[in-house]
Backbone as CSV, one residue per row, in Angstrom:
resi,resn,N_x,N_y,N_z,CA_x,CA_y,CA_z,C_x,C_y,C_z
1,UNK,30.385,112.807,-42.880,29.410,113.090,-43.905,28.318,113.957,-43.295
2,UNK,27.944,115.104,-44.137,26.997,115.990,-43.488,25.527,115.249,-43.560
3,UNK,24.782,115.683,-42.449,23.146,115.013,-42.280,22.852,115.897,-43.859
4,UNK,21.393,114.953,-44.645,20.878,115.698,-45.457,20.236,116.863,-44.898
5,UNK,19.686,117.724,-45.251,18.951,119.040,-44.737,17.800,118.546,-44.848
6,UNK,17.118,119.191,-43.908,15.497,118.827,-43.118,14.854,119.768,-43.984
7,UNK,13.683,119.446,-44.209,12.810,120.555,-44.563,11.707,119.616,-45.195
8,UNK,10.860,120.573,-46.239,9.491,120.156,-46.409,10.054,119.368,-47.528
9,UNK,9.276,117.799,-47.619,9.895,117.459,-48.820,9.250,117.945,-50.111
10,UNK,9.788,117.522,-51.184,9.539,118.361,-52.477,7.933,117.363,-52.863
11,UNK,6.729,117.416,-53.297,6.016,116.734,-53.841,5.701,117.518,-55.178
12,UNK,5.506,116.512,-55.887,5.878,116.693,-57.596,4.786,117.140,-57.846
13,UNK,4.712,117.686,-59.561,3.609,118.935,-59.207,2.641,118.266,-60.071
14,UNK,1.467,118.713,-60.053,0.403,118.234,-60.185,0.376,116.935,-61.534
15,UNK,0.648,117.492,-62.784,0.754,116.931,-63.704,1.856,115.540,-63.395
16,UNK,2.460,115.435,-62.549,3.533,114.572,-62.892,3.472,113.837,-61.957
17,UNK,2.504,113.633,-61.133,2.166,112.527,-60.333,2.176,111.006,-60.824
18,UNK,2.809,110.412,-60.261,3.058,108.842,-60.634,2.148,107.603,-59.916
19,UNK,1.809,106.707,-61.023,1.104,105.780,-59.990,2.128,104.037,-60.458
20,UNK,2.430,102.921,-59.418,2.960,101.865,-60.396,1.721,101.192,-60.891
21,UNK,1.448,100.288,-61.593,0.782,99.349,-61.887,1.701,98.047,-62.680
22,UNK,0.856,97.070,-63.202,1.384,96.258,-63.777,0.470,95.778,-64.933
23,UNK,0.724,95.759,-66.442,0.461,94.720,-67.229,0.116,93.382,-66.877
24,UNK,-1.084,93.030,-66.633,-1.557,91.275,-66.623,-0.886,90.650,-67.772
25,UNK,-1.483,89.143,-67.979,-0.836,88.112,-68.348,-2.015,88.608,-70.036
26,UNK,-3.160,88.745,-69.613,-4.048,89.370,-70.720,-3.600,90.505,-71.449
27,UNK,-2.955,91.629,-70.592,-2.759,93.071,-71.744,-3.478,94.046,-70.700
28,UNK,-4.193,93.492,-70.108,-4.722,95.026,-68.853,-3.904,95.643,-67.884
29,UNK,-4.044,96.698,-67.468,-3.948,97.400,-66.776,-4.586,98.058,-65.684
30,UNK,-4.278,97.873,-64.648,-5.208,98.319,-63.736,-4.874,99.900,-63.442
31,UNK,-5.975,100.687,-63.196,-5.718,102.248,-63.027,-5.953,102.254,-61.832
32,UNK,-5.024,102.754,-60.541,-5.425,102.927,-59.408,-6.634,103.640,-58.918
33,UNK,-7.620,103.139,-57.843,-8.746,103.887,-57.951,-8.571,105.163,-57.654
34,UNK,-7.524,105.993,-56.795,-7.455,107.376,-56.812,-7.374,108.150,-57.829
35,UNK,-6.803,107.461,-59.082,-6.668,108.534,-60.069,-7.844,108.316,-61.384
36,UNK,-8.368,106.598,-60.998,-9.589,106.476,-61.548,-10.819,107.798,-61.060
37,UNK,-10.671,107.847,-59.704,-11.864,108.911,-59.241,-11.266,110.256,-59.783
38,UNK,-10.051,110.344,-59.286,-9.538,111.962,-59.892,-10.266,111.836,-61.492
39,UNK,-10.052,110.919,-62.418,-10.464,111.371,-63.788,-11.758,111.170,-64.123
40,UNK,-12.765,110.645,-63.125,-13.985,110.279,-63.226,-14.748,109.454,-64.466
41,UNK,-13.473,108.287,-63.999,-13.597,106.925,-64.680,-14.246,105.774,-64.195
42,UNK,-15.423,105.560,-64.295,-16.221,104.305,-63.217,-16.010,103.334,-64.234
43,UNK,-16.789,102.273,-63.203,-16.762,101.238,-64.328,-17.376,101.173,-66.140
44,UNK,-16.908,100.714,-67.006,-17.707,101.106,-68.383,-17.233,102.316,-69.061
45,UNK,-16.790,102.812,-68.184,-16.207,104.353,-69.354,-15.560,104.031,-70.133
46,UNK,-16.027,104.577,-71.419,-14.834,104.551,-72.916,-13.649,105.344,-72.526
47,UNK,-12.821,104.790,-72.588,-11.324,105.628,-72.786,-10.597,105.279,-74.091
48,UNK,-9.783,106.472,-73.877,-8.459,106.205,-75.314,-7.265,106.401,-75.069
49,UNK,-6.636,105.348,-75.593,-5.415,105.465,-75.398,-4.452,106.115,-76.188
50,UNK,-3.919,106.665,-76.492,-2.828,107.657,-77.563,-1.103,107.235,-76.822
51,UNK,-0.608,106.541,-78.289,0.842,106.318,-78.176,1.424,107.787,-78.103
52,UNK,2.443,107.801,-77.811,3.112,109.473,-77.254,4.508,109.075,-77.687
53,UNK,5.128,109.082,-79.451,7.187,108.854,-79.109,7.631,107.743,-79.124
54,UNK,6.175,106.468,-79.021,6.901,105.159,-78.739,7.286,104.838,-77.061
55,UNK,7.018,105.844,-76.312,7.533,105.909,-74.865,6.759,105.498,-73.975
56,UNK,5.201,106.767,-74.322,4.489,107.224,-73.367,2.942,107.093,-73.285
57,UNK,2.281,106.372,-72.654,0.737,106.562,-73.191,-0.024,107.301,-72.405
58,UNK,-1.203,107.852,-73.114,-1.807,108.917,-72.289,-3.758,108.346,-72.311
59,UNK,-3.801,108.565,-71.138,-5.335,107.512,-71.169,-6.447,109.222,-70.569
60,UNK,-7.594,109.409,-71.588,-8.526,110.175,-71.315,-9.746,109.535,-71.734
61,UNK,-10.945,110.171,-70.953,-12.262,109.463,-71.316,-12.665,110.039,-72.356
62,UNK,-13.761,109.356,-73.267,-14.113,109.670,-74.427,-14.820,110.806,-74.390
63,UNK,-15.242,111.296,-72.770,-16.489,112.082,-72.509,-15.648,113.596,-72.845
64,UNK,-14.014,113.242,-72.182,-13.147,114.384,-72.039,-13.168,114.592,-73.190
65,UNK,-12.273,113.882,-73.796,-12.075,114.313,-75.580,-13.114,114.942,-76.211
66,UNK,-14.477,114.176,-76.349,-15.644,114.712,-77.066,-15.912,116.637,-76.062
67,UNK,-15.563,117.123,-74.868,-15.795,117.796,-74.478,-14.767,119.122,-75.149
68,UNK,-13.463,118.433,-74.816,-12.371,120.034,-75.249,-12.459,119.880,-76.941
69,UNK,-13.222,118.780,-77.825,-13.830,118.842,-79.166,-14.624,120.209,-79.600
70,UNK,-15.486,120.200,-78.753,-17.053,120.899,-78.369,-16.308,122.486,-78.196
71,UNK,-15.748,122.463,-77.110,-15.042,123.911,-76.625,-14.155,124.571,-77.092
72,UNK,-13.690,123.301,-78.308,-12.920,124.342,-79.481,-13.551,124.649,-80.594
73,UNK,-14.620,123.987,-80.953,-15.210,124.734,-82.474,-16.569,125.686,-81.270
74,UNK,-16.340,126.128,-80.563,-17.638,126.429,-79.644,-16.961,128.357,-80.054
75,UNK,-15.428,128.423,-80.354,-14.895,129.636,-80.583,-15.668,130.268,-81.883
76,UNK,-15.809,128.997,-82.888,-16.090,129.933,-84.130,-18.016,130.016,-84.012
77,UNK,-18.390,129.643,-82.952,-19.753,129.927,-83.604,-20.465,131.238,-82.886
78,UNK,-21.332,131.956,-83.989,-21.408,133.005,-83.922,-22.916,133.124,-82.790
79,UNK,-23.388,133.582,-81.856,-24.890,133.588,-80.683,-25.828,133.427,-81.831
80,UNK,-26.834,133.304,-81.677,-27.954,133.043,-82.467,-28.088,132.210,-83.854
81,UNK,-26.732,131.626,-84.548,-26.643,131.111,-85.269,-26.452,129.928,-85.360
82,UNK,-27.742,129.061,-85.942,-27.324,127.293,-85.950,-26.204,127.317,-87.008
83,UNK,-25.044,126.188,-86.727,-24.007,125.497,-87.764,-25.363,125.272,-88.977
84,UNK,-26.093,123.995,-88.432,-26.538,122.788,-89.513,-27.203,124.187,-90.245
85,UNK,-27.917,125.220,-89.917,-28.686,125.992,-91.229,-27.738,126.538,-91.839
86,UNK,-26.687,126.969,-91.172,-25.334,127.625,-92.440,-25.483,126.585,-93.084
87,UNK,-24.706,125.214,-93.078,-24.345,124.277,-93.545,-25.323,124.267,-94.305
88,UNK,-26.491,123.871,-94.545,-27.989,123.890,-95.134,-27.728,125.013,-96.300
89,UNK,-27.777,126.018,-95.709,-27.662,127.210,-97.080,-26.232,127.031,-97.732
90,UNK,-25.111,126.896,-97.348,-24.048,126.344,-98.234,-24.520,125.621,-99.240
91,UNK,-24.583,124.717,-98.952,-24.866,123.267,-99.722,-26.401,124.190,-100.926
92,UNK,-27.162,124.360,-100.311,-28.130,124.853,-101.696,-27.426,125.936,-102.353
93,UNK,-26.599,126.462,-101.865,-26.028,127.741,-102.790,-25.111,127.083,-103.541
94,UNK,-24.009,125.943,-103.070,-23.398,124.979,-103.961,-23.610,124.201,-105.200
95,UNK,-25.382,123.227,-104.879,-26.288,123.143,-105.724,-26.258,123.911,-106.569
96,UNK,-26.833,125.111,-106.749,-27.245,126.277,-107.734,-26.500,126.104,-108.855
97,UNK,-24.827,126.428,-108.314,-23.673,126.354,-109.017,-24.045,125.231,-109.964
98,UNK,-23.468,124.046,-109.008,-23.616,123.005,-109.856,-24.357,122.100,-110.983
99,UNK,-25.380,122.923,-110.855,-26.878,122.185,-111.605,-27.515,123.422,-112.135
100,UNK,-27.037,124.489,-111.639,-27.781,125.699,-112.522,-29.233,126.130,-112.019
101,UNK,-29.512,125.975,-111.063,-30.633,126.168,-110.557,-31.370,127.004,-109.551
């Protein structure tokens, strides 16, 4: 039988890093602290959990979510323009319509 071949071994790529843990007798989970620090999860952080297929769950902090929230409506807004005063003049120009005024 031939030796396996030597070389660098393969380490998996960033995204697909694995950690084990175990389900307690309660329903918790412990997050290893390396990937607790990688996601800059201390103690008390809100997280969420999202089912994925029935398979897969995916755990981010609330800070993350509320952030790539922010950085996607951050596309439609125009420099110098507040949302809430658009929103503000909508709504009275809506009024008008509605009430005649």
């Amino acid at each position: 039988m031939a030796a396996p071949k030597q070389g660098k071994s393969r380490q998996p790529e960033e995204d697909q890093r694995r950690f084990h843990t175990k389900v307690d007798s309660a329903g918790r989970v412990l997050i290893p602290a390396a990937l607790r620090k990688e996601l800059g999860l201390a103690p008390g952080t809100d997280v969420v959990l999202r089912a994925a297929d029935g398979k897969h769950v995916t755990i981010r902090s609330l800070d993350a979510i509320i952030a790539d929230a922010q950085a996607y409506f951050r596309q439609f807004h125009k420099p110098g323009e507040l949302l809430s005063e658009e929103l503000i003049r909508e709504r009275h120009e809506q009024a008008k319509l509605e009430y005649g005024g």
